[in-house]
C-alpha positions, 0 to 999 in steps of 0.5 A, spaced: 266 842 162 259 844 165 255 839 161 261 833 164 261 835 170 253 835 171 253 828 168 257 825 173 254 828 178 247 825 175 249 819 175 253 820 182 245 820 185 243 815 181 247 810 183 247 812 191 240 812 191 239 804 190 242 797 189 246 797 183 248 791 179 247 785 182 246 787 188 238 787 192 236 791 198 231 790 203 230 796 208 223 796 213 220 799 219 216 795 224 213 798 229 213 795 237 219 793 236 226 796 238 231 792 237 232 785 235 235 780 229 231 777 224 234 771 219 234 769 212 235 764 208 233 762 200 229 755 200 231 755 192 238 755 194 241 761 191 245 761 196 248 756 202 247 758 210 243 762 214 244 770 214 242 776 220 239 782 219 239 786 224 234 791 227 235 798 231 229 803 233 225 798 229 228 800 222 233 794 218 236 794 212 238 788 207 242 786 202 245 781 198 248 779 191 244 776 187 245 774 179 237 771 177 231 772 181 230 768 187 226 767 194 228 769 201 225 767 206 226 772 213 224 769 219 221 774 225 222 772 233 216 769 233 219 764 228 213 765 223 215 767 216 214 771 209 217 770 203 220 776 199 222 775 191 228 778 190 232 780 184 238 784 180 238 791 182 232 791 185 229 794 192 223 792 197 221 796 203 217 793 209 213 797 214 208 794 220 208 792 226 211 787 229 205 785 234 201 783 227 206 781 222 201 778 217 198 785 215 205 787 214 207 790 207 212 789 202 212 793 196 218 796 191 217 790 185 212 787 181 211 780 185 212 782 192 207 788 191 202 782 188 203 777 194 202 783 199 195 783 196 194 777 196 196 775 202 191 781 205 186 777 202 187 771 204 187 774 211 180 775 211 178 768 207 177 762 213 181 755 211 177 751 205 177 759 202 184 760 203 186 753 199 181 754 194 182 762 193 190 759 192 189 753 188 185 757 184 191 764 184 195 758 182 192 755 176 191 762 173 199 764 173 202 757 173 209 760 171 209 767 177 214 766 182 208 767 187 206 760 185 211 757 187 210 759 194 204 758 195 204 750 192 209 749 198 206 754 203 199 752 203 199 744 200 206 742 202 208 744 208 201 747 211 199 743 218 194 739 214 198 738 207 194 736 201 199 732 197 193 730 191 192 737 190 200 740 190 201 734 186 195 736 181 198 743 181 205 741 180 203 737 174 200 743 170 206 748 174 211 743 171 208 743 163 208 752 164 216 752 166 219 745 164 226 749 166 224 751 173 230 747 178 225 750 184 219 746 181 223 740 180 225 739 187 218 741 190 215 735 185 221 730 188 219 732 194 212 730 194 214 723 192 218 723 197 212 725 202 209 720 198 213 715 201 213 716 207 205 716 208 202 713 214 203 705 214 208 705 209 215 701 211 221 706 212 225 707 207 233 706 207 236 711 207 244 712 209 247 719 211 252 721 216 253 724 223 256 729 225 262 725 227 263 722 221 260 716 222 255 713 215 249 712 219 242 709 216 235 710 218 235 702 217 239 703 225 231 704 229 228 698 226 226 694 232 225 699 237 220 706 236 224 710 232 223 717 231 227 721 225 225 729 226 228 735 225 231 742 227 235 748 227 239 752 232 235 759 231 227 755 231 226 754 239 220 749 237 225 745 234 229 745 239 224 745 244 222 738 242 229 735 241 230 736 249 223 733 250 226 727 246 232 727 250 227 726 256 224 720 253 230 717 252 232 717 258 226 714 260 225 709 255 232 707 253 232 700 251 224 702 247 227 708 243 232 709 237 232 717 235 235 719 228 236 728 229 237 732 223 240 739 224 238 743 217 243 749 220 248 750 214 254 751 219 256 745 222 259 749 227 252 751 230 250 745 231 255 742 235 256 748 240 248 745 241 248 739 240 254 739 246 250 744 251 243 740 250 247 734 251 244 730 245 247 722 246 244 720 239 245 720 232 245 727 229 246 730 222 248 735 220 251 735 213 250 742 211 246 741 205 240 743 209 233 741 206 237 738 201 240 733 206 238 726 203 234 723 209 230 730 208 229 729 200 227 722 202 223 723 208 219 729 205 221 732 212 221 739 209 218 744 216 222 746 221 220 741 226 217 736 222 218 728 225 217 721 222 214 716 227 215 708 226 213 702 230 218 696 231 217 693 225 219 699 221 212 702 219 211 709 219 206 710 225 206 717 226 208 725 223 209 732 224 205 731 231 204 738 234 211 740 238 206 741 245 203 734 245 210 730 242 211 727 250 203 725 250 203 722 243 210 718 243 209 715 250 202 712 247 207 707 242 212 707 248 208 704 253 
């Protein structure tokens, strides 16, 4: 009776002690801040929407069900972000300070231990380092999770992306793991930031608004248009969209405006787009980055921008969110 009673106490503690199951648990301390909320969201689409985590006395914790290894995504208040690898049954802790998230670690599973690392090694590198430094990570562990990562962080949405090279390095991580959903869509992606290059016409893409009515970016030809994105919880984004509510104002008769909201609650974007009062075409159709125009245009950061001229070539991207009233009035006037 005694060796029963000590086996269903061990394994009592086991399962108290940590995640079970399916179930995968993020926990941390940031020094420097007292209370707050971070959001997460999966950029493999393991799941649908944006979750919260809250922090008390600086400490939160996390979890989540997942069924295969996935990515997170925890978005700090200062908008910046970090990727965390998630799998069944497992745990990572977060420690560091909030006034210097970079040098912040994660810990608890092989591939969070190793991006720590490497992270903290590329801090020290200047930017040509860095690319070559990542390029070089990528080449020798083509299949990690880590990698794909990194091709999407430092080649596809960097502030100057390298498309050759992400196209170079996703070839040799596509021949490593034919399988991999996420490394197919980074490849459709690319393709689409390949047509929507500097010069080349606007592609014709149809969608629909939050109203329900079918729109195409075909509607801004003949005008300067400006196709952009943004989301409720990133302030650079919204920023810019009340900056283009400006500029139309101003420029009625010169300017056509197509916005994409890649909240997963269409909700949230309506409550915002009636607060900022934004009088043109929004879209939100929850799908997020796998919203057609997104997938077609390679507008893949939050805020990102396709600018074009009246003949419908594409004249500008990404311009930086301090300079989007400067830069547009120059094709406006």
């Amino acid at each position: 009776m005694k060796k029963i009673l000590f086996t269903l106490l061990a394994l009592l503690l086991l399962t108290s002690c940590g995640p079970s199951g399916n179930q995968f648990r993020l926990a941390g301390r940031l020094r420097n801040i007292n209370q707050g909320q971070f959001l997460v969201y999966s950029p493999d689409g393991a799941f649908v929407g944006i979750d919260t985590i809250k922090v008390q006395n600086g400490r939160f914790a996390y979890e989540k069900e997942v069924r295969k290894d996935i990515t997170l995504m925890l978005v700090f208040p200062n908008f910046s972000e970090q990727a965390v690898f998630a799998s069944p049954g497992e745990e990572v802790e977060i420690k560091g300070d909030a006034t210097h998230l970079k040098e912040m670690t994660i810990t608890g599973t092989d591939e969070n231990d190793e991006l720590t690392k490497l992270r903290i090694r590329l801090n020290k590198l200047t930017p040509p380092e860095i690319a070559a430094a990542v390029a070089e990570y990528i080449q020798e562990e083509p299949s990690s999770m880590i990698s794909i990562y990194l091709l999407d962080k430092y080649f596809v949405n960097a502030k100057t992306p390298d498309y050759a090279e992400a196209q170079r390095l996703a070839t040799l991580m596509l021949k490593a793991n034919p399988d991999n959903g996420r490394l197919h869509k980074l490849k459709k992606q690319l393709d689409g930031l390949k047509n929507s290059r500097l010069q080349a016409l606007l592609p014709v893409v149809s969608s629909t608004d939050i109203n329900g009515k079918s729109i195409s970016t075909s509607q801004v030809k003949g005008k300067i248009g400006v196709i952009s994105t943004w989301a409720t919880w990133n302030f650079p984004s919204t920023d810019i969209q009340r900056k283009l509510r400006k500029l139309q104002k101003q420029y009625p008769q010169e300017l056509s405006l197509i916005s994409i909201c890649i909240d997963g609650d269409k909700r949230e974007c309506k409550k915002r787009v009636d607060r900022d009062s934004l009088l043109w075409t929004i879209v939100c159709d929850e799908q997020m980055f796998q919203t057609p125009i997104v997938q077609q245009l390679g507008l893949f950061v939050v805020p990102s921008m396709v600018v074009t001229n009246k003949q419908g070539k594409i004249v500008a991207r990404d311009i930086e969110p301090n300079k989007v009233v400067e830069e547009l009035e120059k094709f406006l006037k």
